[in-house]
Structure formats: C-alpha cells, structure tokens
C-alpha positions in Angstrom: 0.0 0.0 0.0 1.4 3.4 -0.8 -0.1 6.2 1.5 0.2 10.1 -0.1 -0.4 13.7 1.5 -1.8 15.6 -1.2 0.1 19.1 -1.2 -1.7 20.5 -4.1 -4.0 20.0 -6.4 -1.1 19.7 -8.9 0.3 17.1 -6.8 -3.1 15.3 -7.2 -3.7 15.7 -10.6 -0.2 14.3 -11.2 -0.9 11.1 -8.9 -4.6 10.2 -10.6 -3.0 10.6 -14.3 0.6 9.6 -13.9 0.4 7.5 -10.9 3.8 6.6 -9.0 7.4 4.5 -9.7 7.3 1.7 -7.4 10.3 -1.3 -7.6 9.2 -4.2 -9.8 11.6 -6.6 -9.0 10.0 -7.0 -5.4 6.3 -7.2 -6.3 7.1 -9.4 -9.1 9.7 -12.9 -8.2 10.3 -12.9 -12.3 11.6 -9.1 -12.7 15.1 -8.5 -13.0 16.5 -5.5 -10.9 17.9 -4.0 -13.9 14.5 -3.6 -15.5 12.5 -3.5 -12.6 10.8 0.3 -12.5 7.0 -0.5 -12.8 4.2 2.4 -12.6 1.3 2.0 -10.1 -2.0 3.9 -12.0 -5.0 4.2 -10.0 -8.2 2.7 -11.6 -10.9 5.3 -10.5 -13.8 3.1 -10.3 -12.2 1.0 -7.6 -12.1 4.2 -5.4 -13.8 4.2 -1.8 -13.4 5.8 1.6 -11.3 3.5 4.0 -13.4 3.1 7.2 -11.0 2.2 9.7 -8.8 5.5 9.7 -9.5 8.4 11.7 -8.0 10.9 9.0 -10.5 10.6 5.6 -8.9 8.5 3.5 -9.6 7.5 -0.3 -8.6 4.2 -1.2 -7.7 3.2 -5.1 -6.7 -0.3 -6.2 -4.1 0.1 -9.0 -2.9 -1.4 -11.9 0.7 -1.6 -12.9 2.1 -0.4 -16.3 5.9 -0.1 -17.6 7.4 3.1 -18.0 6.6 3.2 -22.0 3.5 3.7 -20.9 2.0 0.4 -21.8 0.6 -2.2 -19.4 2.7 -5.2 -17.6 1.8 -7.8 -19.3 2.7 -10.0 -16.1 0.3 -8.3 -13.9 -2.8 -10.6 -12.8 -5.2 -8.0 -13.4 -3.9 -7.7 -16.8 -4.1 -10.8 -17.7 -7.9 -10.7 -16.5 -8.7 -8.1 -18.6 -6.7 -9.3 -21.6 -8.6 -12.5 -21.2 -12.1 -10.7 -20.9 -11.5 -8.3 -23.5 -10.6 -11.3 -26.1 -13.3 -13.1 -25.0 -15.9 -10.2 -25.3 -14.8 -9.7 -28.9 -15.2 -13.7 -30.2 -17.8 -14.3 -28.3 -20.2 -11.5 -27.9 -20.5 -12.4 -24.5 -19.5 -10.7 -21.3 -18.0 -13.1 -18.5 -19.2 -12.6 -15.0 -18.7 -14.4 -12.2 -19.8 -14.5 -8.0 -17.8 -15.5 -5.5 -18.5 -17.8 -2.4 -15.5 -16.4 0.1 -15.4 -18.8 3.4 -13.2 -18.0 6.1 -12.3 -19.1 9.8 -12.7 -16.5 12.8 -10.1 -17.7 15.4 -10.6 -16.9 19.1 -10.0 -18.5 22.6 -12.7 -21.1 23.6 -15.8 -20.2 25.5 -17.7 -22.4 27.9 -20.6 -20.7 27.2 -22.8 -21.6 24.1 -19.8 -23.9 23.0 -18.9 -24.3 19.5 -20.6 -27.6 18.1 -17.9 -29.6 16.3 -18.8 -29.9 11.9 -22.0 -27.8 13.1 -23.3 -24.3 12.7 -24.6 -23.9 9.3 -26.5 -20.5 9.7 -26.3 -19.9 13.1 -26.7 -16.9 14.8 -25.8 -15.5 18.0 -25.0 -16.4 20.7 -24.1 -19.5 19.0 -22.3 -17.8 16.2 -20.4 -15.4 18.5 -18.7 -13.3 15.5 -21.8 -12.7 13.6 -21.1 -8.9 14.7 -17.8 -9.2 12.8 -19.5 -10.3 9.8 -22.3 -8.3 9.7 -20.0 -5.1 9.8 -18.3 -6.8 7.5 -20.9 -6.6 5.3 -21.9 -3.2 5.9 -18.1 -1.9 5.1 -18.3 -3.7 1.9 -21.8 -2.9 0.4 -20.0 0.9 1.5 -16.5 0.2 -0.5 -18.9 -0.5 -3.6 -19.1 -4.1 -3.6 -22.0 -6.4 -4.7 -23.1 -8.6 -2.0 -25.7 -11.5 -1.8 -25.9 -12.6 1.9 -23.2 -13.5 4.5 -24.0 -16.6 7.1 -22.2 -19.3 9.3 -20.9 -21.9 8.1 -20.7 -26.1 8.8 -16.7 -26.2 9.1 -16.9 -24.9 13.0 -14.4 -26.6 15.6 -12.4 -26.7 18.4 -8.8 -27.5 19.2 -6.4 -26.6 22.0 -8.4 -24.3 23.8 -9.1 -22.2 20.6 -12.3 -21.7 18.3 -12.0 -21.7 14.8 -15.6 -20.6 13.7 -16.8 -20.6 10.0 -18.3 -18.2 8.0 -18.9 -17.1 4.5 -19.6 -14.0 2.6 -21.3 -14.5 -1.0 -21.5 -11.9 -3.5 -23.3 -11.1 -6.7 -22.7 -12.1 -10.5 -20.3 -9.0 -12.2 -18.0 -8.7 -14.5 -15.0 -10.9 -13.8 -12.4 -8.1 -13.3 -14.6 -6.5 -10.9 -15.3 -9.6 -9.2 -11.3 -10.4 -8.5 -11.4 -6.6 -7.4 -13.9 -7.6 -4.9 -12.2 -10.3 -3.2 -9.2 -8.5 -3.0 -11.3 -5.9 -0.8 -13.3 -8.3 1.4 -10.1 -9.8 2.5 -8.4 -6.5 3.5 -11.4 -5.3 5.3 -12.3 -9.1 7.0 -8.6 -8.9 8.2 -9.0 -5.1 9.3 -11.8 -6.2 11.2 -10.3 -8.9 12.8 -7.2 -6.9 14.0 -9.9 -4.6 15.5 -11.7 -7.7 17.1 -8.5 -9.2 18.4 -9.2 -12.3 16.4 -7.9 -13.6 13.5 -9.0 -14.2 10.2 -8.1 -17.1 8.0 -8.5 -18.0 4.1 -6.6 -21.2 4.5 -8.2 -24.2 2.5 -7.6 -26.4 5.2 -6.5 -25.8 9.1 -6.4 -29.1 10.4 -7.2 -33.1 8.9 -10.6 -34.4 10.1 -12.5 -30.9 9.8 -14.0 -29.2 6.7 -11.6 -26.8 5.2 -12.8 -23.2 3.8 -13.8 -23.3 -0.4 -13.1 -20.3 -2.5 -16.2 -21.0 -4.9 -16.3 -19.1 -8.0 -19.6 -19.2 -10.2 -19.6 -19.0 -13.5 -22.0 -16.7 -16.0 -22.2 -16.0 -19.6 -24.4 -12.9 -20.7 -25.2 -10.9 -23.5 -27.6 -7.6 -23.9 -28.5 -8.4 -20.1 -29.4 -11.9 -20.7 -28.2 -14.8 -19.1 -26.9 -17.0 -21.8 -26.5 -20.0 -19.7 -30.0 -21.2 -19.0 -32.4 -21.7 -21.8 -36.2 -22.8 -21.5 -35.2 -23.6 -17.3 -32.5 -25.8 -18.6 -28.8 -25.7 -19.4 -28.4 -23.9 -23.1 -26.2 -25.1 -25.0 -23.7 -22.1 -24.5 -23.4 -23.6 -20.5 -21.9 -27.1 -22.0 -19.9 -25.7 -24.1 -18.4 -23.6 -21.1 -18.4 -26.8 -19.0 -16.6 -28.7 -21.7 -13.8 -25.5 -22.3 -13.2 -25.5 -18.5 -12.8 -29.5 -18.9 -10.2 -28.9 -21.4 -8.6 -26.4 -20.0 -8.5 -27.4 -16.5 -4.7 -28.5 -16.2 -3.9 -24.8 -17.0 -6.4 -23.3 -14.5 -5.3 -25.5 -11.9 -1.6 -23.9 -12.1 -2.9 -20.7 -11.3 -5.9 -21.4 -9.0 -4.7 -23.7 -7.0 -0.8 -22.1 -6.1 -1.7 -23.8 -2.6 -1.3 -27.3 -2.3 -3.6 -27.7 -0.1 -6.4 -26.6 -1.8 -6.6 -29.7 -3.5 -7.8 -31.1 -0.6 -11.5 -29.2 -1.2 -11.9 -30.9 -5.2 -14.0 -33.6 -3.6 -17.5 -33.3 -3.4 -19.2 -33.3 0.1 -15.6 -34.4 1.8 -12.8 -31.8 2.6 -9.9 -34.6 3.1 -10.8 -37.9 2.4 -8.7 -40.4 4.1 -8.3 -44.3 3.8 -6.4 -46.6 5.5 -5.1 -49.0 3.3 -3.2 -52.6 2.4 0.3 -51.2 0.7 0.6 -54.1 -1.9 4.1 -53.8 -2.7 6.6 -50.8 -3.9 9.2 -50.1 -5.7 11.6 -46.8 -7.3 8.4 -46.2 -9.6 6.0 -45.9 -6.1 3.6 -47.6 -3.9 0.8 -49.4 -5.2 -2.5 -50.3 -3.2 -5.5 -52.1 -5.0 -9.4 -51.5 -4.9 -12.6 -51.5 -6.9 -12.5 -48.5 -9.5 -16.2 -48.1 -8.9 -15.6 -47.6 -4.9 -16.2 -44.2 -3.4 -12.1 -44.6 -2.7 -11.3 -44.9 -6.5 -13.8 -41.6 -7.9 -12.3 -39.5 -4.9 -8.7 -40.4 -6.6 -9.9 -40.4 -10.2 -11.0 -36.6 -9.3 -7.9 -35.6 -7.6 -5.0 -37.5 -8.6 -2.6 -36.0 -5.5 -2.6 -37.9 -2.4 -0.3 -38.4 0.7 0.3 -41.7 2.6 1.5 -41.4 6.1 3.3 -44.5 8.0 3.4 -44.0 11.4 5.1 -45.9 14.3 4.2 -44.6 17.6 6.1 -46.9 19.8 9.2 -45.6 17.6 7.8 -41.9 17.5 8.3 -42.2 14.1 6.9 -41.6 10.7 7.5 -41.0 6.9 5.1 -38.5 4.9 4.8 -39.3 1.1 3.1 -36.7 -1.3 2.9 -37.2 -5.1 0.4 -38.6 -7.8 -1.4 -41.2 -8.2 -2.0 -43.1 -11.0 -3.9 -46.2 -12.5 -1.3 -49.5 -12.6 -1.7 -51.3 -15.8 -4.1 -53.8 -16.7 -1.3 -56.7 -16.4 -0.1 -55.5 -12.7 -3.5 -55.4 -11.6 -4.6 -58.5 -13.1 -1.4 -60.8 -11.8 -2.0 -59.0 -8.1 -5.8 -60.5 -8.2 -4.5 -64.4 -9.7 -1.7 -64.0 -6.4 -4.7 -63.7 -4.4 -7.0 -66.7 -2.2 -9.8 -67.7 -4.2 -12.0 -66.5 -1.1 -10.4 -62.7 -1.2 -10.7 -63.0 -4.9 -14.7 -63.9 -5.0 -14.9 -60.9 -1.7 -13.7 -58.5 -4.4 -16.3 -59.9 -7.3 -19.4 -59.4 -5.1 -18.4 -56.7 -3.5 -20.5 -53.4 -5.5 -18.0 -51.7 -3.5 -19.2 -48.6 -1.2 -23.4 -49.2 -2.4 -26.0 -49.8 0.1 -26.5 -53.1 1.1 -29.1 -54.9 2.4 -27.6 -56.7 5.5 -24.9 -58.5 6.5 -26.6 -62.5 6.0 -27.2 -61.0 2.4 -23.5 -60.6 2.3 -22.5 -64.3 3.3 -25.0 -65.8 1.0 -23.9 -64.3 -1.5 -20.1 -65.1 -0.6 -21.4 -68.5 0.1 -22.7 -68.7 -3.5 -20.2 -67.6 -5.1 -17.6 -69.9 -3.0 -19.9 -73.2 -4.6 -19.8 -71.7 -8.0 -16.3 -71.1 -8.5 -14.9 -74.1 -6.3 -13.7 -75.7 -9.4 -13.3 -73.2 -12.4 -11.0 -70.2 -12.8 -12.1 -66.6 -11.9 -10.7 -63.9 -14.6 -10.1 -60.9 -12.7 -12.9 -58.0 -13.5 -12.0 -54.5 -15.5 -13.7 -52.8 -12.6 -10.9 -53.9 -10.2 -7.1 -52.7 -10.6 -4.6 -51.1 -8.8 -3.0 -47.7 -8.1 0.2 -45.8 -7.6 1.4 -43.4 -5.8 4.6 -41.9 -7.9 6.6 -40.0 -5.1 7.5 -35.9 -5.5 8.5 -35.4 -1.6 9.4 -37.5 1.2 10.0 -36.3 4.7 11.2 -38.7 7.0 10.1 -37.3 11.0 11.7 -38.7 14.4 10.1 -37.4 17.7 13.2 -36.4 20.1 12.8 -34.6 23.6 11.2 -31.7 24.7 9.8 -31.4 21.1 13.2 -30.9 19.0 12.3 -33.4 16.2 14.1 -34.5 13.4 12.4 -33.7 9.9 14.4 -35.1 7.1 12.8 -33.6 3.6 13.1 -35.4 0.3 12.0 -33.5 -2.9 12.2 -34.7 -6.6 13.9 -31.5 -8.9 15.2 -32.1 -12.3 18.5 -33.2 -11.0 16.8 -36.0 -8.7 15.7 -35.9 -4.7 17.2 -32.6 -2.8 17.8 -32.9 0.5 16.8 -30.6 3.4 16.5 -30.5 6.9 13.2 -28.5 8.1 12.6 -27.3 11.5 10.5 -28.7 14.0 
C-alpha cells in the first residue's frame, strides 16, 4: 500500500493521471533489478473511503504499467482483462462471475454456548459469537462498492487446544470478472482489518487441520449478452453452458496452475468431503512408487480419479516415528493389476467380485450368502479378474522422514524430486 499527502491539487492531478514508480523486481519474483521500475496507476472506479482510519482516506486499487506507458503484461489484473477483453470480442459475451469467500474467525474457547464440532450452518448469535464481525463486515463492503448477496455461518466450525475456529462465509453477486477479483481483493483486507480490531484472526486457508472441513473459495460462472443470461435456456442448461463446461474440462490443467498455487487446496476438489482419508493394504513398492489395489467403482477410487494427489503417512508410535509421502497417483496397468488378483486366495478373490463396493446393502446374511454362492460356483473353475478392479500408484514428488526427540526438538528429514533427482533438506521442528 502506498499512502500520499496531497500538497496541491497539482500534486493530485499528477498522482490520478501519472500514478507513481514503485520497484518491480519485489512485487514481481520474475523481474530483474535492472528492469525492474514499474508504474502503479489508480483505476478510479475502484475508489472508496477507508473506514478504519481516523484521517478521511480514499482508497484506489491500481494497476501496474511499464514506463513506456503500456501495461505489464505479467500483472494478474492484466491478464484478466486481456482475457475478458478477447473473450468479449469472439464471443459477444460478457464473462461474470460470484464469489463464495469462506473464512475461519479464530478466538479462545468459551464455555458458554460452546462451538458444536462440523455444526453451525446459519447460526446466529449467541451461538455464532462473531456474527457482529461479519455483519460489519458486510456493511463496510456494500460501503466500498461491492456487490453482495448474503453473509451466514458456516458447517466447518471446531475446536482445538483451547481455541475456536468458527466458520463463515460471505457471497457476492454475478459482475464482470475483473470486478469480481477486485472484490475479493477488498473483502479480505477489510475481514482482516476487522479482525485486527476484534482481536481475532482471520483465515483463508483451505484447510486448518485433517478431520475438519476446510474453507472453499467458490467461483460461479456466468455468460451474458444484452442483459441476458446465456446460460439457461427454457429452465435448462443452453447449450452455450456445456460448451463452457466442456472448455473448462479442457482447460483445467492450465487453470489448476494458477488457481490452486496452494497445495492444499486440493484437498476441497471432492465433493461433500474436505480430506478424504483411507487406510489402506500397501501391496508392494518399488523406485516407480507404492501401489494399493481397490474397486475402481468404490467411493475410494472416484475420490482419486478426481484428484489424482494424495499423501500416505506411516506411522510408528512406539518408535515416534513416521515418513510422509506426497505425489500422484496413478492407475497400474491392466497386467499388474490382473497378476495381483490371480496371487490372491480364491475367497479374497470372490470378496472382491461381489463386493459393489461402497453401495448400500441390504444386511450382513445378504453378504454371506452371496459369498457362500459364489464360494460353490467357483470351487472348481478359474475366476478372470474384473476391469472394474485394478490397482494404483502413488509416484513420489516429496518425502519427509520425521523422528520425535525430547522436549519437542524433532528430526524432519525432507526429500524433494527437482530435475537433477531428490534434494535434500532439513526443516525445522
């Protein structure tokens, strides 16, 4: 942020058209020094009063241009526009968008009115005990010229350590996409204002801690032209909306390197789950990874087929010991999976042929007469191993190898696969 005491109306004249020098090279990791003098130009329409200072105060988001005069081409914003712009003039469409921003309020716990654990989906007070904070929240932003749908608690609510980590979300309204970014930019500075005034703090993080939801950044998608929305025709999806569907399909491993910068935010890709976990058999490994086998058609398999990144985790507590393994996971071939299922006993072989793996069943005696069945039918003839049943692999990109030691000092070995092979480091505790 650059602050300014206006002087003279020269002096402000000369800030709203020229805008000021600022040093490229440590806003942006990819300038060089040399050629790092950037221009910060204030974009008017951004423009609104800051409500936390005591001295009026007019508050511009900027955009950043080289000193030719032309844009950076690197700058996000840019790029948005760029996009948009291109869009607009081979489509005839105008791109908007709404945002769903969730975020964590995290205070000291209360005995009174307790958080409920995974529990406070539109809550109010005293139950949702920083309802105040979002409803000035809401009030500041609706005042800094932002669109806004509704604000409410959220499910992800929970408890650890003495401290509260309560949910919440802000939703906004379908605008154009630039202004929409512009937006989120805001409601983050003024949520974290807010929560420096509260004595709290604020967090965006997509995940906090494994077992409890994490926060979503939910962006919504609309097409429109002459007012219209061009994404709904006769109360169903036009065809305009699948062809949007099927260009984000396309496009996805592109988005996904700049929308998801965090790792951990591909912890939210599955539906209705924040982290899934499994335990599971570790078949056998080897210096291509680990493999582990399943039913493709199991809840296990479509949570990996949608987000081919997973960890495994071996852990020895009488050793205070335990090795973290992050890369991706991938299908084995037909071959491996089929010579795993001829090693196994005929019995675990017909349990994996009945088994509609992760459907409702009936109850447990249907289970063993069916087993039972199956065990008479195939008592003397081979079973061929079914396409719905394989295995997968987990192809390793980090390692970290962890020792407890006393009074907390552990040792964290860290493993990480670069061009040149695994770097070795040793993290902190």
């Amino acid at each position: 942020m650059l602050n300014f005491i206006i002087t003279s109306k020269k002096h402000l004249i000369s800030i709203l058209s020229s805008g000021e020098r600022v040093d490229g090279s440590s806003l942006f990791s990819y300038i060089e020094a040399g050629m790092s003098d950037l221009y910060v130009i204030p974009r008017y329409r951004t423009a609104f009063v800051n409500p936390f200072n005591e001295i009026p105060t007019l508050e511009i988001l900027c955009s950043f241009y080289r000193a030719n005069g032309m844009p950076y081409e690197g700058a996000s914003e840019y790029v948005l526009k760029k996009a948009h712009s291109a869009f607009k003039a081979q489509t005839g469409y105008t791109f908007k968008a709404l945002t769903e921003l969730e975020y964590y309020v995290n205070s000291k716990s209360e005995s009174l009115y307790p958080l409920q654990d995974q529990r406070g989906y539109h809550q109010s007070k005293p139950f949702a005990k920083f309802e105040n904070l979002r409803l000035e929240a809401l009030d500041l932003l609706a005042r800094a010229g932002c669109k806004i749908k509704y604000g409410h608690s959220e499910v992800g609510s929970f408890t650890k350590g003495g401290e509260d980590f309560e949910q919440h979300e802000i939703e906004f309204l379908p605008v154009d996409a630039e202004d929409a970014a512009d937006q989120l930019v805001v409601a983050k500075w003024i949520l974290r204002m807010l929560s420096f005034k509260y004595g709290v703090e604020v967090s965006f993080a997509p995940k906090i801690i494994v077992g409890s939801a994490g926060s979503g950044l939910h962006i919504h998608l609309m097409l429109e032209k002459d007012g219209v929305n061009a994404m709904v025709s006769e109360g169903e999806l036009s065809e305009v909306a699948l062809k949007v569907m099927a260009g984000i399909l396309k496009l996805s491993p592109a988005l996904t390197a700049f929308g998801n910068t965090i790792p951990t935010s591909y912890l939210r890709l599955v539906p209705h789950q924040e982290a899934p976990t499994r335990i599971v058999l570790l078949r056998h490994y080897s210096d291509k990874g680990f493999a582990f086998y399943t039913n493709y058609k199991s809840r296990k398999a479509d949570e990996i087929l949608q987000n081919p990144f997973g960890t495994m985790n071996f852990f020895w507590p009488e050793l205070d010991r335990q090795i973290i393994i992050n890369g991706k996971i991938t299908k084995t071939s037909k071959d491996e999976s089929d010579a795993y299922f001829k090693s196994r006993p005929l019995k675990s072989q017909i349990s994996a042929i009945i088994s509609d793996q992760s459907k409702p069943i009936p109850s447990r005696e249907y289970l063993e007469r069916l087993f039972s069945q199956k065990v008479d039918e195939f008592s003397n003839k081979e079973i061929y191993p079914p396409d719905y049943w394989g295995g997968f692999l987990l192809e390793p990109e980090t390692l970290e190898f962890w020792q407890g030691r006393p009074h907390r000092l552990n040792d964290r070995i860290f493993y990480s696969l670069e061009k040149g092979g695994w770097k070795k480091q040793r993290l902190a505790p």
